[in-house]
C-alpha positions as CSV (number, residue, x, y, z in Angstrom):
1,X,-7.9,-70.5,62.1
2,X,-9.8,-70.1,59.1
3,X,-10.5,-66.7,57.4
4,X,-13.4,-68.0,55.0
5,X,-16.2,-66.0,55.8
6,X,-19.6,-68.1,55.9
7,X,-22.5,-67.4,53.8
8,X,-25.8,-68.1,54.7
9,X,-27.9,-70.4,51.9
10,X,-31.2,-69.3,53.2
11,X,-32.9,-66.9,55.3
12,X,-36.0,-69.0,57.7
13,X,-39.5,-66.8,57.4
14,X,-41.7,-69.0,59.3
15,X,-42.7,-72.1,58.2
16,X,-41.8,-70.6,54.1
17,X,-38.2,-71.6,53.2
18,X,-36.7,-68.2,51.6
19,X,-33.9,-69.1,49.0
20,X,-30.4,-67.1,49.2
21,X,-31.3,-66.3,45.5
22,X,-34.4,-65.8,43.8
23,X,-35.0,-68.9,40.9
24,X,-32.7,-68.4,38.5
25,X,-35.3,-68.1,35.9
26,X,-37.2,-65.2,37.7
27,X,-34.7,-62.6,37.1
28,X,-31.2,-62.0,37.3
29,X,-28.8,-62.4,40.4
30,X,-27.2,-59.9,41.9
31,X,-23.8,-59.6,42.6
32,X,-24.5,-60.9,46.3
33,X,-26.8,-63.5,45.2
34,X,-24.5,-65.0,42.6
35,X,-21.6,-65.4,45.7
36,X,-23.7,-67.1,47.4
37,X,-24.9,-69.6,44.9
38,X,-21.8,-69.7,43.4
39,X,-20.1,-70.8,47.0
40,X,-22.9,-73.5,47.4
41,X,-22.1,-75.5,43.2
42,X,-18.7,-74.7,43.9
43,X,-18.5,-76.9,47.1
44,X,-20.5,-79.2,45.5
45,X,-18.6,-79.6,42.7
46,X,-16.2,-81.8,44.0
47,X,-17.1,-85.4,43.7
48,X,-15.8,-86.1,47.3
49,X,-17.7,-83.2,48.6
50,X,-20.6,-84.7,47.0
51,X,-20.2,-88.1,48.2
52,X,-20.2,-86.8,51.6
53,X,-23.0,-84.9,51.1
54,X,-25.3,-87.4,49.8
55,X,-24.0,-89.6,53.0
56,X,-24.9,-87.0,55.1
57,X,-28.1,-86.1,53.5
58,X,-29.3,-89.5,52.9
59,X,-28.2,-91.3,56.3
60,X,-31.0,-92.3,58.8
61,X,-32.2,-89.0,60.5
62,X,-30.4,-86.7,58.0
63,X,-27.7,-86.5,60.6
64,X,-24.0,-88.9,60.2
65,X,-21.2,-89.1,62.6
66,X,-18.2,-88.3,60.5
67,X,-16.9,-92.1,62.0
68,X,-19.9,-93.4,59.6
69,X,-19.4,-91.3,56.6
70,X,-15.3,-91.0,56.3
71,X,-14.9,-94.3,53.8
72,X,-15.2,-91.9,51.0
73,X,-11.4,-92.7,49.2
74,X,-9.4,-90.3,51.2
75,X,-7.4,-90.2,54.5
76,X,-9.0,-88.6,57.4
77,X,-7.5,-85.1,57.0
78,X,-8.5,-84.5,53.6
79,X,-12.1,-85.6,54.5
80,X,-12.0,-83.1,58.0
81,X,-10.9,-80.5,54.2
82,X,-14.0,-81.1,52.9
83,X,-16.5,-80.9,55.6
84,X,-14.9,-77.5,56.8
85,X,-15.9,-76.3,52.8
86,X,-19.1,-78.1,53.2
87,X,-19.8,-76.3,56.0
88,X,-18.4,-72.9,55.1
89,X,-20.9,-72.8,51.6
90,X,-23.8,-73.2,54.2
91,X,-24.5,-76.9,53.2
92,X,-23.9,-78.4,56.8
93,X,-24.0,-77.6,60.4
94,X,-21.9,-80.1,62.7
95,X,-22.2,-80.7,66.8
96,X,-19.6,-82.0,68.7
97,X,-20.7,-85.1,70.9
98,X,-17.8,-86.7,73.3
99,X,-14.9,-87.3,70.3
100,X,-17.0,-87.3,67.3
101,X,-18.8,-84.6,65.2
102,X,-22.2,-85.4,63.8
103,X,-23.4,-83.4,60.7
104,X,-26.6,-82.6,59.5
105,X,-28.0,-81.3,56.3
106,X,-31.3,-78.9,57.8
107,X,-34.3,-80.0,55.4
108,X,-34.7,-76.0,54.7
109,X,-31.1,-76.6,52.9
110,X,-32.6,-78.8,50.8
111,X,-35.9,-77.3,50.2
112,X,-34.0,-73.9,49.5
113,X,-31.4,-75.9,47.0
114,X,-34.5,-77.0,44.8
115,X,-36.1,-73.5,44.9
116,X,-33.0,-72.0,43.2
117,X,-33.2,-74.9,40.5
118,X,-37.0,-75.1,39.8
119,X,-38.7,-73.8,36.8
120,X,-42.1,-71.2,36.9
121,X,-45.0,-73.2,36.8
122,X,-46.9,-73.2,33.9
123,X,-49.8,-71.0,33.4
């Protein structure tokens, strides 16, 4: 059993997607914001994590069965590793289907990733 405790990326208001963390050039994080942020690069930082990611992200549907996304360069175990962190940072949500596990990367994930990374529009 796992202790990690999961932070949310973003918070849904309506149809809006509302970012963990304000842009980081609107005004500094707070301490709160930062963990969260930080969680989400951290678990991306990993070029395996990332792989899967992108698989996940970028397979038909935006949903993979971990059968179809596993031929990353690792055994089986260390891939199950990554997911769990994936999923722990608030980058994934998984389903359990007969034997296999199907992840999916939520298009507000996305939408909420590139709202912490965009610059203020220009006037």
């Amino acid at each position: 059993m796992s202790n990690a405790k999961v932070l949310p990326l973003l918070e849904a208001d309506g149809q809006d997607v509302v970012p963990c963390c304000p842009p980081l050039t609107e005004r500094p994080m707070t301490a709160e914001e930062a963990e969260t942020a930080a969680r989400m690069f951290k678990a991306l930082g990993d070029p395996v994590r990332l792989r899967l990611f992108s698989a996940v992200a970028s397979h038909e549907d935006g949903e993979a069965c971990v059968c179809d996304i596993s031929d990353v360069g690792v055994s089986q175990p260390t891939v199950s590793h990554h997911l769990k962190k994936l999923k722990e940072a608030g980058l994934l949500t998984s389903e359990r289907r007969g034997t296999w596990v199907y992840y999916r990367v939520e298009p507000s994930v996305l939408a909420a990733m590139g709202k912490l990374l965009t610059l203020p529009a220009a006037a």
